[in-house]
MMTF fields as JSON, N, C-alpha, C and O atoms, coordinates in Angstrom:
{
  "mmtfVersion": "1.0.0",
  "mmtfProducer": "UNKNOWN",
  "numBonds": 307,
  "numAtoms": 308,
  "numGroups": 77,
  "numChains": 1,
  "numModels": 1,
  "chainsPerModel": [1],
  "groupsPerChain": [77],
  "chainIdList": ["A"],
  "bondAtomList": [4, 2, 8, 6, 12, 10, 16, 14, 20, 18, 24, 22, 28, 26, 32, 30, 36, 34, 40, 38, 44, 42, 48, 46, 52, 50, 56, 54, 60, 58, 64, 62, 68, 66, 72, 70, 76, 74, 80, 78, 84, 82, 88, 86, 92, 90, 96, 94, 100, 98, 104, 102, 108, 106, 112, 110, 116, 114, 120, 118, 124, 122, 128, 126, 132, 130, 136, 134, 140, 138, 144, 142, 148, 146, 152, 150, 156, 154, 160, 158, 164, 162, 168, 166, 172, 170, 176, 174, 180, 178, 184, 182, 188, 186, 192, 190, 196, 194, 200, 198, 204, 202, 208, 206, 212, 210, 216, 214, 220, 218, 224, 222, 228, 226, 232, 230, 236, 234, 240, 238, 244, 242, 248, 246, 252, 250, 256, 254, 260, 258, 264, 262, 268, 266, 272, 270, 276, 274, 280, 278, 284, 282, 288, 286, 292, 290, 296, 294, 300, 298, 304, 302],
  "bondOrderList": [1, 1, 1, 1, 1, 1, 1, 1, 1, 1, 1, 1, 1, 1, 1, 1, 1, 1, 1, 1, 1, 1, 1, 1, 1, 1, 1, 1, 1, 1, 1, 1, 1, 1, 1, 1, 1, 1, 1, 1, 1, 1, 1, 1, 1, 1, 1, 1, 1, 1, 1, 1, 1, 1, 1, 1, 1, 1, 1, 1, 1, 1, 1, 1, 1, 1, 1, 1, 1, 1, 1, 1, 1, 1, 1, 1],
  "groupList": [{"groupName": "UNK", "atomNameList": ["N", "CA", "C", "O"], "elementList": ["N", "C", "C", "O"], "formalChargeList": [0, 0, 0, 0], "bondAtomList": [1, 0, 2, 1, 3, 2], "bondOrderList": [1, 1, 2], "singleLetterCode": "X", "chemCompType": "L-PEPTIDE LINKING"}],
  "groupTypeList": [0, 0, 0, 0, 0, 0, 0, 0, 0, 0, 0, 0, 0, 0, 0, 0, 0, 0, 0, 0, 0, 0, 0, 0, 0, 0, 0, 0, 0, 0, 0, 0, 0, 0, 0, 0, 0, 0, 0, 0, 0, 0, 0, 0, 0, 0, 0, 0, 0, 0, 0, 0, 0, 0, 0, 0, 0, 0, 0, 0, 0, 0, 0, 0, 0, 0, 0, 0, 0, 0, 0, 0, 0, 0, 0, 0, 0],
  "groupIdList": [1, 2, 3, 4, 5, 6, 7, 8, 9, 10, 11, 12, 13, 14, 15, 16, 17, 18, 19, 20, 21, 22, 23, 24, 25, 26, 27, 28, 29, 30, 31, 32, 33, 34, 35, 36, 37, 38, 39, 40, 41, 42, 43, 44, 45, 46, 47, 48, 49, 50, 51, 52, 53, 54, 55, 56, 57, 58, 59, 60, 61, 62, 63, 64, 65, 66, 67, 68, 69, 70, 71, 72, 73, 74, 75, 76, 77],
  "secStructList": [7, 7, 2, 2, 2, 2, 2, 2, 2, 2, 2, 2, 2, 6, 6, 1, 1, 7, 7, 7, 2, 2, 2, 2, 2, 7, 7, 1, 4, 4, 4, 6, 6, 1, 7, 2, 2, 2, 2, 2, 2, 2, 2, 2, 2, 2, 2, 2, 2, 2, 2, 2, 1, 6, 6, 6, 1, 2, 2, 2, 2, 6, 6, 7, 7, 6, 6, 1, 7, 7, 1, 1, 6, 6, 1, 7, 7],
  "xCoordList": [6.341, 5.705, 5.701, 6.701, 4.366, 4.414, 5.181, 5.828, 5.465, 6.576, 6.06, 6.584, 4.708, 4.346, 3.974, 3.722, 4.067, 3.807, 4.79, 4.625, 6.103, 7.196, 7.481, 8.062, 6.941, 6.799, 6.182, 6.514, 5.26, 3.961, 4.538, 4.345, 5.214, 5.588, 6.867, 7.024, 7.757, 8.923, 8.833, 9.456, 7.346, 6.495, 6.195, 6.177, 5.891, 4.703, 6.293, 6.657, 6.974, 8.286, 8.918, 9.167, 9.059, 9.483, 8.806, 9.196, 7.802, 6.553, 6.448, 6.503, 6.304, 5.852, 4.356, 4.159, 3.562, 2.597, 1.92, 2.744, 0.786, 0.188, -0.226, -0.778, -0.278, -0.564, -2.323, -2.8, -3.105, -4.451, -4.327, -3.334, -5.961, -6.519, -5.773, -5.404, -5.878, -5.011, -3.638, -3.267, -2.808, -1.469, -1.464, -0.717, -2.116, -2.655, -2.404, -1.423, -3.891, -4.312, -2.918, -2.253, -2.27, -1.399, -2.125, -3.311, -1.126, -1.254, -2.427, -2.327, -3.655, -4.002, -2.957, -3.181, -2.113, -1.024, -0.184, 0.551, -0.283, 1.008, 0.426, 1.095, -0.528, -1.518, -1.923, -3.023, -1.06, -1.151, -1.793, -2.217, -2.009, -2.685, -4.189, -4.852, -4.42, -6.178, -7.04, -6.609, -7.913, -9.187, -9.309, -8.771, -9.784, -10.309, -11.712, -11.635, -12.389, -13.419, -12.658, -12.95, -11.606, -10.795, -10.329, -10.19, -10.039, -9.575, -10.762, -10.55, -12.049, -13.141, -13.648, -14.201, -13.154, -13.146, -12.674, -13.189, -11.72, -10.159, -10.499, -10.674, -10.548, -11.584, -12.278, -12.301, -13.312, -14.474, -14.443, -15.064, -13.593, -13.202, -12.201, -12.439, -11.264, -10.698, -11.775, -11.622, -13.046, -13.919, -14.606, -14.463, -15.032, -15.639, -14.743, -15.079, -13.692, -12.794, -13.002, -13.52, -12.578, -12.356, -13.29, -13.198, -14.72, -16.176, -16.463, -17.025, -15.986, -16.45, -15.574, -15.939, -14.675, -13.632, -12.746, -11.849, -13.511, -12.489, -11.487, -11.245, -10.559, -9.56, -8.405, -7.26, -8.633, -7.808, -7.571, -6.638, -8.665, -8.319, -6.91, -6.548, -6.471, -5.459, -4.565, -4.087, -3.812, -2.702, -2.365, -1.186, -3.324, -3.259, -3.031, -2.162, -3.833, -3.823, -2.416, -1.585, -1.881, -1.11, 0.552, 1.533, 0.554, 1.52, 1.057, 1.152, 0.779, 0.344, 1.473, 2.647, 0.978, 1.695, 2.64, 2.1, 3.913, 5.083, 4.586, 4.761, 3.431, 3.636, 1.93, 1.332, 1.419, 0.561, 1.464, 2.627, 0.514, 0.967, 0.639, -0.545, 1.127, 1.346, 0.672, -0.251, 1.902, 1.77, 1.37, 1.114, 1.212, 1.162, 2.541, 2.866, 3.256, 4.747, 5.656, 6.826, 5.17, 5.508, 5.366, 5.805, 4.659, 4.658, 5.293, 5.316, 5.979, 6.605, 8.096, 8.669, 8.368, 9.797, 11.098, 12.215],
  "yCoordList": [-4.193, -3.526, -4.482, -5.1, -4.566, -5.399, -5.188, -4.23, -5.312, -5.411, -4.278, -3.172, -4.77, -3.507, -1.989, -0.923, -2.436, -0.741, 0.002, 1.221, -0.606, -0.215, 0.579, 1.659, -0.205, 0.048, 1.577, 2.604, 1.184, 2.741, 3.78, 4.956, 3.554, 5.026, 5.21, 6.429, 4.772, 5.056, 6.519, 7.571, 5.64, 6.26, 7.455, 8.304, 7.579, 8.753, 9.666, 10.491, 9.246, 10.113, 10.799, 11.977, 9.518, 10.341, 11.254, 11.897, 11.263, 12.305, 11.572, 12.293, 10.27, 9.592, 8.627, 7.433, 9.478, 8.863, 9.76, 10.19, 10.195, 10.771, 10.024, 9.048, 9.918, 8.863, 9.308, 10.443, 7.841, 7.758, 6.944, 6.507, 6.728, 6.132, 4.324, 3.702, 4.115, 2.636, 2.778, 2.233, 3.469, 3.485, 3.691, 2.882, 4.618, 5.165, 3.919, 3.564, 3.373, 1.81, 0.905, 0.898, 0.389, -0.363, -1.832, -2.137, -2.402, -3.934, -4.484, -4.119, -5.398, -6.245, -7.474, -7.69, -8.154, -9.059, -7.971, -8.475, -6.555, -6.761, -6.106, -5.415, -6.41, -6.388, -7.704, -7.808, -8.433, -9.226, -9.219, -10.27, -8.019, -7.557, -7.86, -8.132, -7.695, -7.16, -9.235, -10.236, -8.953, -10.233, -10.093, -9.119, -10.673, -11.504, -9.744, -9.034, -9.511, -8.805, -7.549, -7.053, -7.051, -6.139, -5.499, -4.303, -6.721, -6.328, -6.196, -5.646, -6.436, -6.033, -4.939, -4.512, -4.402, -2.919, -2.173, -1.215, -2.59, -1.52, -0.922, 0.218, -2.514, -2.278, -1.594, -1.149, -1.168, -0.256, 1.013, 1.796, 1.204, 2.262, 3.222, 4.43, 2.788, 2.853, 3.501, 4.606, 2.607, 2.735, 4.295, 5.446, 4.115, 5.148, 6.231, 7.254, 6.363, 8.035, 8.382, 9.463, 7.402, 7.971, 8.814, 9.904, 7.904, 8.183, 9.782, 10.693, 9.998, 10.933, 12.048, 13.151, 11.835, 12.908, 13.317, 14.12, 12.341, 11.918, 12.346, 13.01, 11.743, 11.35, 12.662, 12.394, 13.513, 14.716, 15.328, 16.131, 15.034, 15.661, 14.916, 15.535, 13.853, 12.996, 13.66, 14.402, 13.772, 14.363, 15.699, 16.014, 16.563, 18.561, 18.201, 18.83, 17.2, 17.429, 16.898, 17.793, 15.723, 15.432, 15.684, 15.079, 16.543, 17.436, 19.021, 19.248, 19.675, 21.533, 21.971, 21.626, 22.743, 23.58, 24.558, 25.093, 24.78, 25.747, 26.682, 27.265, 27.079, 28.808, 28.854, 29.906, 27.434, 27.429, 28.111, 27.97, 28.725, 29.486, 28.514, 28.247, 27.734, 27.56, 27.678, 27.113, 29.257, 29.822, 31.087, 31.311, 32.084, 33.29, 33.906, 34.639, 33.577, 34.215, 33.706, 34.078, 32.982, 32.517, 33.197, 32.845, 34.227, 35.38, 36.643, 37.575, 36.811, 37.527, 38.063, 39.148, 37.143, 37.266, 37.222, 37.355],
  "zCoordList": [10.176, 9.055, 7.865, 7.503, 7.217, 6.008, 4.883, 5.306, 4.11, 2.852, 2.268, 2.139, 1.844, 0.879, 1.419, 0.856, 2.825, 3.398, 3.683, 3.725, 3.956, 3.67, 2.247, 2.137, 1.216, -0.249, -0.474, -1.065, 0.221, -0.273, 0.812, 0.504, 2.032, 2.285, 1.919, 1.987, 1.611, 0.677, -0.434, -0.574, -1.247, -2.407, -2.311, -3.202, -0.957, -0.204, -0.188, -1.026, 0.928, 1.32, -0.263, -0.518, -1.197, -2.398, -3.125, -4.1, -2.598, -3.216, -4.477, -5.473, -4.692, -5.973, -5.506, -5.736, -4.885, -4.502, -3.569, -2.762, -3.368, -2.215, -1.203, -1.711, 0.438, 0.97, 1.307, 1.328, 1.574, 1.575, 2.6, 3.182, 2.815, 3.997, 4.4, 5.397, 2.984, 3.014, 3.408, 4.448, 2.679, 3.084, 4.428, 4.978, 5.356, 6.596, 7.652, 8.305, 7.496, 8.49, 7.655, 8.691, 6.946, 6.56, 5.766, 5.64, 5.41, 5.151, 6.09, 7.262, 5.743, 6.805, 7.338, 8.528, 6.915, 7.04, 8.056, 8.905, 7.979, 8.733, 10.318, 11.086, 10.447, 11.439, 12.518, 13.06, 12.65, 13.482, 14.509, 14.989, 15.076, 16.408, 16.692, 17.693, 15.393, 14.976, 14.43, 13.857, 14.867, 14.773, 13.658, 13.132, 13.171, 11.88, 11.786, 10.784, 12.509, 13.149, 12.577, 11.489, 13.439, 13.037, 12.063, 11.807, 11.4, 9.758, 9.168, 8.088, 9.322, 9.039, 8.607, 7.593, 10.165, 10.701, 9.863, 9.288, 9.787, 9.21, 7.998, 7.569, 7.429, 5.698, 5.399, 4.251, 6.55, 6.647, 6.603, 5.883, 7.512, 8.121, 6.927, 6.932, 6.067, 4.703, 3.795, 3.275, 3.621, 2.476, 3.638, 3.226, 4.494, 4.689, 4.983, 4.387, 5.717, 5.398, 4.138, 3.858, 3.123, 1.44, 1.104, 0.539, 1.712, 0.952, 1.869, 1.262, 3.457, 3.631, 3.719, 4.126, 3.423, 3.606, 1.893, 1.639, 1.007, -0.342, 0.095, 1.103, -1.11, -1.507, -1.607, -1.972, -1.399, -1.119, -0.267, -0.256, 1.068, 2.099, 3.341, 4.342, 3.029, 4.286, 3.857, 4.716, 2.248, 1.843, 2.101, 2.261, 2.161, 2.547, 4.267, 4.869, 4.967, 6.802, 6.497, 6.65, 6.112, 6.77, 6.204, 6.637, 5.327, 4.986, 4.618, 3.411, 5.082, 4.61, 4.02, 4.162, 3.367, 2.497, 3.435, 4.403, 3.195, 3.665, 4.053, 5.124, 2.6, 3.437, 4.372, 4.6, 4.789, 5.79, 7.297, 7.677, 7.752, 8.998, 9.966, 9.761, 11.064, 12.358, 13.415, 14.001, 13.612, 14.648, 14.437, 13.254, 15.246, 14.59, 14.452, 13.519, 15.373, 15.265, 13.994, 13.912, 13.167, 12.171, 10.801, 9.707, 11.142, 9.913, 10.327, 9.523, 11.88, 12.246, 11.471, 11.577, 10.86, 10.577, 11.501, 11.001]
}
């Protein structure tokens, strides 16, 4: 993991930051895996979630609210 992505989910975990599409895909550096092509990609792929999903929807999917229901047996008591 790259330095600074370590950094930004720290941020995210402390709730001093909401996480986004970047924090998401990570560092290109700490992507070793990925082509020159790839990181291309990645870049792309960043600009377009934001653009089609803005900037509020990664943070609600990928933490919901408590009193989001589940299951259904979850309002059972």
């Amino acid at each position: 993991m790259h330095p600074r992505d370590e950094e930004i989910w720290r941020a995210i975990d402390r709730g001093d930051r909401e996480i986004d599409w970047e924090a998401w895909f990570g560092h290109p550096e700490g992507a070793g895996y990925l082509s020159a092509a790839g990181h291309e990609v990645t870049a792309r792929a960043v600009t377009g979630l934001t653009s089609f999903f803005d900037s509020r929807w990664l943070p609600k999917a990928a933490t919901p609210s408590p009193a989001a229901r589940r299951f259904p047996s979850d309002s059972l008591g």
